[in-house]
C-alpha positions, 0 to 999 in steps of 0.5 A, a space after each residue: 663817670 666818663 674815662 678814656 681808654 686806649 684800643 693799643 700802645 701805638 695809636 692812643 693814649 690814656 687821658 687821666 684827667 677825663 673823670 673830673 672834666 666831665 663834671 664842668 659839663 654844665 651849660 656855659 654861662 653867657 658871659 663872666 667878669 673879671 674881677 679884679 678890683 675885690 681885691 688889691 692884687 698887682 697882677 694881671 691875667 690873660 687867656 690867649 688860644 681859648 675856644 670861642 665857646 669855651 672863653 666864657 667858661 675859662 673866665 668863670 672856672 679860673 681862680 686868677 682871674 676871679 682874683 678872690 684873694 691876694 697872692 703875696 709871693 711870686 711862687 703862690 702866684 704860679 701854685 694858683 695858675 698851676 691850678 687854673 691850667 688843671 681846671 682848663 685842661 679838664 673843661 677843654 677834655 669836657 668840651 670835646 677837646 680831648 688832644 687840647 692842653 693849656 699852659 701859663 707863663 709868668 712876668 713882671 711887667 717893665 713899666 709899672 713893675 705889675 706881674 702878668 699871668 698870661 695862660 696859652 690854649 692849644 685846643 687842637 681838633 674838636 673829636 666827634 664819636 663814630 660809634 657808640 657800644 653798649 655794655 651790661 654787667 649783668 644777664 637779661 633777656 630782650 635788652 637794647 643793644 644799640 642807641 638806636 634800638 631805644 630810638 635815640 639819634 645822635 650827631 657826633 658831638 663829643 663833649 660830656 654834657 651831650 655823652 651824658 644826656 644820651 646814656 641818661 636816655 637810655 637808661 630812661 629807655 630802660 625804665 620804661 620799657 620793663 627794667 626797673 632796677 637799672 642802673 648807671 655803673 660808667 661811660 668811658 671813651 677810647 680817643 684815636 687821636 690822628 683821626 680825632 675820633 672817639 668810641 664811647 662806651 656806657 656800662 649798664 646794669 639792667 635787673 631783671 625784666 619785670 612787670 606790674 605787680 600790685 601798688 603796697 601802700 604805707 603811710 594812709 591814716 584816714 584814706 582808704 588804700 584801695 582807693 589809692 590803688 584803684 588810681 594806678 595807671 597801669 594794668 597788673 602784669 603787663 610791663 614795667 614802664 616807668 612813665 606810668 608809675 611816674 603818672 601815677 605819682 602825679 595823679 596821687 599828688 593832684 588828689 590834693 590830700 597828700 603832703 608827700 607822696 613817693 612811689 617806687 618799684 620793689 625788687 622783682 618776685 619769682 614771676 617777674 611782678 615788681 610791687 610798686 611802693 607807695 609811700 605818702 603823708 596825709 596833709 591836714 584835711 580842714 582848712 578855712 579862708 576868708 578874702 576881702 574887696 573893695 570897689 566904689 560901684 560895689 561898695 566892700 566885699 569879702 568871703 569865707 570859705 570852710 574846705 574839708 578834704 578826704 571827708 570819707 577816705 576817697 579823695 572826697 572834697 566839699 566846699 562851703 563858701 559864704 560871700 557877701 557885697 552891697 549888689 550880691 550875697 550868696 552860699 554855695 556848697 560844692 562836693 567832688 570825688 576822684 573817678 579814677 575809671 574816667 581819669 577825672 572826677 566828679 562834682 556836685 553843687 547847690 547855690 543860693 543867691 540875693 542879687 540886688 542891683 539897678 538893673 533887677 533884683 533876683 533871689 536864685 536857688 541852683 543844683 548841678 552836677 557832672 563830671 570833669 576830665 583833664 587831657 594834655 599835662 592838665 592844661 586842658 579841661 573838659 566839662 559837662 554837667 546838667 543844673 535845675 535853676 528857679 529864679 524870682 526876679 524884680 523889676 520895676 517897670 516904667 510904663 505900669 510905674 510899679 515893681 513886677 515879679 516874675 518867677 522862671 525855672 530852668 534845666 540846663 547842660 553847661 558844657 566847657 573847654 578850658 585851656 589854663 597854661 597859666 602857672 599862678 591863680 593870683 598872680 600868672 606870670 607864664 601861660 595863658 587861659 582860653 575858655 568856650 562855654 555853652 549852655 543850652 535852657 529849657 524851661 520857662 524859654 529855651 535858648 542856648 548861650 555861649 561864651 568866649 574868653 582869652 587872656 596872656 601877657 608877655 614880658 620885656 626888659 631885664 627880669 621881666 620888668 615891663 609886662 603888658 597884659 590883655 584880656 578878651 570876651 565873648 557872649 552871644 544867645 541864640 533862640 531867645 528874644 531880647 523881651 523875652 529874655 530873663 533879666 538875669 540871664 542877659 549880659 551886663 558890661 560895667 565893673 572891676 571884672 568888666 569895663 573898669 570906670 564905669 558903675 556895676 552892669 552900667 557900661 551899656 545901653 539904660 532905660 529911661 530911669 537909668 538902669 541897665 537894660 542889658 541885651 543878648 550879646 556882648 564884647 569886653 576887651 582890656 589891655 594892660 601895662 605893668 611897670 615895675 619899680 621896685 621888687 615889690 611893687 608894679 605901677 599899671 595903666 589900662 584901657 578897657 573896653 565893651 559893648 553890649 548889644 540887643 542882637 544875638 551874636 555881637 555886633 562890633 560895630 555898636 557903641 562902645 564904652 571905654 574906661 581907662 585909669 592906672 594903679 598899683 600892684 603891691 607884691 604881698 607875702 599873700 600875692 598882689 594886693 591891687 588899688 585901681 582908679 579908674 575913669 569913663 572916657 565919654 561921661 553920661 550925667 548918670 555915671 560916676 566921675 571915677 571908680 575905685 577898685 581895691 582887691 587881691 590878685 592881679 585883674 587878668 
């Protein structure tokens, strides 16, 4: 709370009525109406001498001119305008205004007999603060005396919201710099009003000086609380910042166990340690899920995975994810585990998959593990790892006019950087993604692959009714022959995942029965627009694009393949469920006329 306070008789004066302004410190809204018409009143209003700043404001916070009831008498009339002018009186001291005053005045009007309040603002100077003093209610050593002792820059303003946001820094200043137990007691101002200068005052109290002590943990059933100690982001002893524990806090909750987590700084010991209290609330550790899809080149899809969370105490997680369609089937077992040292965790994997499509068929058997950190708020991550592949592939070959089998082994170190600003899996409405991934085998051949990847939209009109989205990717193989490449290490273009319109893989060059020959580089591009017509429910046109090449780097200047189409984006309790229908621009007698696309989410 806010009060003024006079510095002597003569040159100041006390304004009451400061404590309250300061509550309307709240943003001002770009515009309010009048309204009037909700109820049948015979009278008019107007706000004359108002701020410009502060007109929109006046409109919103006066009780005459929301005109929420009918005013019988001429006297309950004037009650409401006394009112108002409080209300403006208090906003005008809040805006920095501190020598403004408001008044009102009634009359009947000489036509139509109608009754006008008219409400005159004499805002007078706009003060600015020339100093600043801070003041403790208690004794400690080592505190900040001034702003700029906690580094904070002023520039005069004299309104609440702004006096308010600069002690709330310093007392932030406090918490972070070894006082966990400080707190807000007042602020106040001393106007000199024939200067129109202030001197604000913000009264402290800082607790004594203290540093990290142990984490005391309550609430853990099935986690081990030296586990969940090991995840502080401090050292025992050094000094109290409260950012740290407010990571540590954040690191708890992205272990993904808990459903509530709290964690706060106990009363300091007599060596000046403060404990640090958490408090959490395990969630269920199980959970199963299943999804489905449908595309005309892929026939139906679906998916079923089993989660089970903190298996042995330490954040343990392992996957167990079956899924299965017409080209592909597949079970993959993934485990990770927090490394707290790291700042990141660790994975592991083991995959089996059955590929059946016109460009081969192949049965895989992957194991990989490696470790994953994230920097930057969690936008960016870093991976890398090292996976052991077999592959056996067929194929049938045109020239012997039968099937060969060719069997290839593989170690291999993925590495990737991944920028995900993105604030939704299904359904992003802010943020963007950008991958880099390479991949360097040796093995049966030895060659490196990389890929790019890049996706966004941006928003236009009245909450966000037109969306236009675009999506971009990248891939290229260096040290490999295109013959010799494996058929299922070689980039495919074609799909509801790739070049809408056209079958599965089939957006790029075919041999002579057809089937995708595939080739060591690739460029895909897709561009979206989203309409919406109504809360829940988007109408879409796209045009997607890709070329796949035999060279190792993309060569744009290859034939390209263009889909295009539209659909419908249904906004479901379980996010958007989409229905695509898609056509090739320039049809070969080996492509479908259109492509069907049905799944859940939005495609990029």
């Amino acid at each position: 709370m806010l009060r003024f306070q006079p510095r002597n008789h003569r040159r100041l004066r006390t304004l009451p009525r400061l404590a309250a302004a300061l509550a309307l410190t709240a943003a001002t809204p770009l515009a309010a109406t009048a309204a009037q018409g909700e109820a049948d009143t015979s009278f008019e209003t107007a706000i004359e001498g108002a701020p410009d700043e502060l007109r929109g404001k006046l409109d919103l916070i006066s009780e005459l001119v929301k005109a929420k009831r009918d005013y019988v008498t001429t006297a309950a009339l004037r009650r409401a305008a006394r009112r108002d002018v409080e209300a403006f009186n208090n906003a005008l001291q809040a805006a920095g205004y501190y020598a403004g005053s408001a008044d009102f005045e009634v009359t009947a009007g000489e036509d139509d007999g109608s009754t006008k309040v008219v409400f005159t603002i004499t805002p007078g100077p706009l003060f600015r603060v020339t100093g600043y003093n801070i003041l403790y209610q208690d004794d400690a050593e080592g505190r900040p005396q001034t702003l700029e002792d906690a580094g904070i820059k002023t520039k005069g303003e004299a309104d609440g919201a702004t006096l308010r946001e600069q002690q709330e820094r310093f007392l932030t200043h406090l918490w972070n710099n070894g006082y966990p137990g400080a707190e807000i007691i007042t602020r106040r101002v001393l106007a000199e009003f024939e200067k129109a200068e202030a001197e604000a005052v913000f009264v402290f109290v800082s607790g004594p000086r203290a540093r990290f002590g142990k984490p005391r943990i309550d609430g853990a059933e099935h986690t081990d609380p030296t586990f969940i100690a090991r995840l502080k982001t401090w050292k025992e002893g050094e000094e109290f910042d409260r950012a740290k524990m407010t990571a540590y806090t954040d690191r708890l909750r992205k272990t993904g166990i808990f459903s509530s987590v709290q964690v706060r700084a106990g009363q300091p010991e007599a060596d000046g340690t403060a404990p640090i209290i958490v408090e959490v609330q395990e969630r269920k550790r199980r959970t199963i899920g299943l999804g489905v899809s449908y595309s005309t080149s892929e026939g139906p899809g679906g998916r079923i995975f089993f989660e089970h969370r903190n298996v042995f105490g330490n954040a343990e997680n392992i996957r167990v994810e079956l899924k299965g369609s017409e080209i592909e089937q597949s079970a993959s077992v993934t485990g990770t585990r927090p490394w707290p040292k790291l700042g990141g965790e660790a994975f592991a994997n083991a995959a089996f998959s059955n590929e059946t499509t016109d460009a081969f068929d192949a049965r895989s058997f992957e194991v990989s593990g490696g470790v994953s950190k994230k920097w930057l708020k969690d936008r960016l991550e870093t991976r890398g790892a090292i996976a052991f592949e077999t592959s056996r592939i067929r194929n049938f070959s045109t020239d012997a006019r039968t099937f060969q089998d060719e069997r290839n082994y593989f170690v291999s170190t993925p590495l990737s950087v991944i920028w995900d600003s993105e604030n939704d899996l299904l359904n992003p409405t802010k943020g963007f993604r950008a991958s880099w991934n390479v991949t360097p085998y040796a093995g049966s051949d030895y060659f490196t692959q990389s890929e790019i990847g890049a996706r966004g939209r941006v928003h236009f009109g009245e909450n966000d009714v037109v969306t236009l989205a675009a999506r971009m990717a990248l891939g290229a193989t260096i040290g490999s022959s295109f013959t010799d490449l494996p058929l299922n290490k070689r980039f495919y273009a074609g799909g509801g995942g790739s070049v809408r319109g056209y079958s599965y893989q089939e957006a790029g060059p075919l041999d002579a029965d057809g089937d995708p020959l595939g080739g060591r580089s690739k460029i895909e591009g897709a561009f979206e627009t989203r309409v919406k017509v109504m809360n829940n429910l988007q109408v879409a046109a796209f045009v997607d694009a890709g070329s796949v090449s035999t060279n190792s780097i993309p060569s744009f200047t290859d034939e390209y393949f263009v889909g295009y189409g539209g659909g419908l984006r249904y906004f479901s309790p379980i996010g958007p469920i989409r229905v695509d229908a898609a056509f090739p621009l320039d049809k070969r007698d080996s492509d479908s006329a259109f492509q069907i696309y049905i799944a859940l989410g939005q495609p990029f």
